[in-house]
N, C-alpha and C positions, 0 to 999 in steps of 0.2 A: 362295476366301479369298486374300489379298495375303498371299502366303509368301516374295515373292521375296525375297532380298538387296538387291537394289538399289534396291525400294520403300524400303525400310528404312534402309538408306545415304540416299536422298535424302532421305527426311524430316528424319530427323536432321541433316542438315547444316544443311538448311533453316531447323530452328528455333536450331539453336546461331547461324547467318549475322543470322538477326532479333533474336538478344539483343546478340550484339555489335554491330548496331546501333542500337538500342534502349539498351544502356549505355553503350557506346564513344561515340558522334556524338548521336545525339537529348537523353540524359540523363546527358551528361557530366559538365555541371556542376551539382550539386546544387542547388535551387532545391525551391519550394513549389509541388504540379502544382493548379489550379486547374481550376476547374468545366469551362471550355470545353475546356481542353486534354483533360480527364479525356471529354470525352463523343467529341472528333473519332478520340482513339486507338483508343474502346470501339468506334465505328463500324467504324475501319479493323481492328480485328481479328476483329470479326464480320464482315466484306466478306469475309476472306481465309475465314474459316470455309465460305461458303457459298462462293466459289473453290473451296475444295478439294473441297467436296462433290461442284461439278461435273464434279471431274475424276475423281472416283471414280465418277460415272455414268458418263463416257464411258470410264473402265476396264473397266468391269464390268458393268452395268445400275442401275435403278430401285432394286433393293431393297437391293442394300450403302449406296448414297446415302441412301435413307431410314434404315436403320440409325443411320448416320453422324450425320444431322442428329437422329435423336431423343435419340441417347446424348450430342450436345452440347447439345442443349435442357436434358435431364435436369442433367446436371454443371453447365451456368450457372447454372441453378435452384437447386441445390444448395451451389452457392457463394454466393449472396448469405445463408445460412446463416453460412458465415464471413464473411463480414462484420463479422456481428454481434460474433464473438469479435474481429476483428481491431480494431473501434475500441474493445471494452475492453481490452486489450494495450497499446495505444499508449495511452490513456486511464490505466489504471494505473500506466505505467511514465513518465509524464510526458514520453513520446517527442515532439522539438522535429517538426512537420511537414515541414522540408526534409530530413530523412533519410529518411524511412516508405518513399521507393519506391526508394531504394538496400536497407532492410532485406527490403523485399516481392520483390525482384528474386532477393535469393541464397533467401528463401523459395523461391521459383519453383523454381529449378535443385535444391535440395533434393526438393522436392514430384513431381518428373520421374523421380528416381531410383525415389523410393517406390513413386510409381503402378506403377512398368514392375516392381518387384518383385510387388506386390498383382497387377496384370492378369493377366501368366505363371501365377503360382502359382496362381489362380480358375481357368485356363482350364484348367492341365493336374489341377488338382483334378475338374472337373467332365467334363474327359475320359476320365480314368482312374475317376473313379467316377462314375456318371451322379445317385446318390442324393443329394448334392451338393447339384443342383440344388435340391429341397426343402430343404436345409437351406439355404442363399442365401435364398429366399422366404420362409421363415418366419421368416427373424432379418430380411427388409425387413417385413413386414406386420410384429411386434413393433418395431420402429425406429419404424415409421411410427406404430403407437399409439402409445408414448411419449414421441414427437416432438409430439404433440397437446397431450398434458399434464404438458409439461415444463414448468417456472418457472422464467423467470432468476433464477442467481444471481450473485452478487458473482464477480468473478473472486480470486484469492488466489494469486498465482503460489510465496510460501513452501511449497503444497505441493503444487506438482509435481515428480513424481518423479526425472525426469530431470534437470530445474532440479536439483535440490538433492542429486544424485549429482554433478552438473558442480562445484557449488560448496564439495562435500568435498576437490577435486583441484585445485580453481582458484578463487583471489581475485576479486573481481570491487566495480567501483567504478563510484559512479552517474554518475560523469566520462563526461561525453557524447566528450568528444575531436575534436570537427572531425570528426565521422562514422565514427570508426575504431570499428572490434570491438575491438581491442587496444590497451592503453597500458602502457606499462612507467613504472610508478614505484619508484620510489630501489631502480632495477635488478632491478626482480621486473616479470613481466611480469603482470597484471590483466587481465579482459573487462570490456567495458563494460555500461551497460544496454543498449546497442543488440544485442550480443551476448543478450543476456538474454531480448530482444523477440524477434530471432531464431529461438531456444530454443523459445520458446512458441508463436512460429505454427508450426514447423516439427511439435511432437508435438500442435498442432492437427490441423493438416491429418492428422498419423496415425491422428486419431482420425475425421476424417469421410471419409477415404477407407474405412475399413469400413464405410460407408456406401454410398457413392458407387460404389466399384466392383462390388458385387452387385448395382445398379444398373442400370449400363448393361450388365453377363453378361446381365440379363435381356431386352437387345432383340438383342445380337451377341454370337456366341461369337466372333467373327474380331478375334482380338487385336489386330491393325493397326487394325480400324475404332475396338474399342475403346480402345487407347492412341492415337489420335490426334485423337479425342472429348475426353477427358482432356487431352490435350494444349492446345487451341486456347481450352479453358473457364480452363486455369489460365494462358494468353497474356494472357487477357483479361482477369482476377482485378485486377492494377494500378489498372488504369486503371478497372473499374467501382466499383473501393472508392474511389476519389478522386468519382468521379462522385455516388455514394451516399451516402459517410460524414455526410455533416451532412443528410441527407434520409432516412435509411434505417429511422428511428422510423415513420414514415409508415405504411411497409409493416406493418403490424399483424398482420394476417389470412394473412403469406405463408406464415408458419410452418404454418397451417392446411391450405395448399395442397401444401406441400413432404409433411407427414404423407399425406394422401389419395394422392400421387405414391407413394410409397413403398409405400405399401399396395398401390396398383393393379398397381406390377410386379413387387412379389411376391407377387401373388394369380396372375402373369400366368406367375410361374416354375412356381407350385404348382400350376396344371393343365394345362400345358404337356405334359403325358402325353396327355389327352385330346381339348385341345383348343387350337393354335395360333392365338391372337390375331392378325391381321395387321396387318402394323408400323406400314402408314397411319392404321388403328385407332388403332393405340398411339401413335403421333403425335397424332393429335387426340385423343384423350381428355388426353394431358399438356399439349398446348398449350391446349385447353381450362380447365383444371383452373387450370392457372397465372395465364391471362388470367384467369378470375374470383374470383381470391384478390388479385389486383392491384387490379384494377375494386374489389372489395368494402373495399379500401382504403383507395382515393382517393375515393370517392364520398362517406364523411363526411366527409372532409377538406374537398370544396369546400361542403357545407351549413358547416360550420363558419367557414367563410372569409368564404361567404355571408351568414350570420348576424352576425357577428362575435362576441366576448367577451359574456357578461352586465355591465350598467353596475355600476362598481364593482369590479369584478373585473379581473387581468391574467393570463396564464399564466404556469405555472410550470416546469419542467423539472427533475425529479429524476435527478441520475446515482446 
């Protein structure tokens, strides 16, 4: 296991040094981040993912690596799930698009806090009690059924909880502000809606990190492997919702795939008494799984393309 301090120390720094550059120089000036820009960063931070993968083999061997890359496969997977919230958010809240990746940035540093609180507490839960472990599996195979046959709905930010405890203590004005969270009007200080949007990814993500983190317990109990799996998936969050956002309907069937995932590795926790799955295994069967819920996507997409419209007819698009 990576116990050391100074593994630890250096990660951290590492990613605090990529945000500040990343917000300080790259994305200083607020601007609208467009397709290409969105796909070279998604590159550049999956590059580094598989960098560090390597160096976690030449740390350790093959199977923290593997660990490593499957628990970040799983959480990428997993996030293009928010997505989906993230562009009714901003959809909802009429959020102007040159803000979205100054508001997805402080998302992010939020999201870091949380995970490192969820990963600790999984790990020293399932150390201290080993039964745990079935209970992680059986609330992912339950996840994963009702992730099958769940229906969107409308989002309705008046009633989230937090939102609307925030808004007993504090004003808030749909005054965008030049990007600021805060505005003080006739000397009260207000949040904005950017604040607002804030708000709602932030107790998103709280809510699919209980997802997400019994998750990847299921392939590493090694906290390091696991928070830094989490780590590089939500690095990468930005830029693949830019890449996405106006194509992300597409993906139909991925919800299908993410349930079946979920299933799989918590069928993978629940017999883990009997019978350990190996990782390489559990890599291809999720990378599997994924590739064909993608595939199973895009393949009416091109007959449709193919064919074109029936005559007379145009599409439509319902938000």
């Amino acid at each position: 296991m990576f116990n050391h301090p100074a593994q630890w120390a250096g990660f951290t720094v590492f990613v605090l040094v990529m945000l500040a550059l990343d917000l300080g120089v790259f994305h200083r000036k607020a601007h609208v981040v467009r397709f290409r820009e969105a796909i070279l960063w998604s590159c550049f931070w999956v590059a580094l993912a598989l960098l560090f993968m390597g160096w976690i083999y030449y740390e350790q061997d093959a199977e923290p690596a593997l660990q490593f890359i499957t628990g970040y496969l799983i959480e990428q997977s997993l996030s293009v799930d928010n997505l989906f919230v993230f562009v009714l958010i901003f959809q909802t809240l009429n959020t102007p698009p040159l803000y979205q990746h100054r508001i997805l940035f402080w998302g992010i540093l939020g999201a870091f806090l949380m995970r490192a609180v969820f990963i600790f507490a999984g790990v020293a839960l399932i150390q201290q009690f080993h039964w745990m472990v079935y209970v992680f599996g059986a609330f992912l195979v339950f996840t994963g059924t009702r992730l099958a046959f769940h229906v969107e709905q409308e989002l309705h930010p008046e009633h989230n909880p937090v939102l609307r405890f925030f808004q007993r203590w504090f004003p808030v004005t749909h005054h965008v502000a030049n990007g600021h969270f805060f505005l003080r009007i006739d000397g009260k200080l207000h949040a904005t809606s950017l604040f607002v949007a804030l708000i709602l990814l932030e107790t998103t993500d709280l809510i699919f990190a209980t997802d997400s983190i019994p998750a990847v317990l299921a392939i590493s109990r090694d906290p390091f492997i696991v928070y830094t799996s989490n780590v590089f998936a939500i690095l990468g969050l930005r830029s693949m919702y830019f890449a996405l956002s106006g194509i992300i309907d597409m993906f139909r069937y991925l919800k299908y795939g993410l349930s079946v995932v979920l299933i799989f590795v918590g069928a993978k926790m629940l017999i883990s008494a009997w019978y350990a799955i190996p990782i390489l295994l559990a890599l291809g069967v999720v990378a599997g799984i994924l590739a064909t819920a993608i595939l199973a996507s895009l393949l009416p997409l091109r007959h449709r393309v193919e064919e074109g419209p029936p005559p007379g007819t145009s599409e439509r698009r319902e938000v």
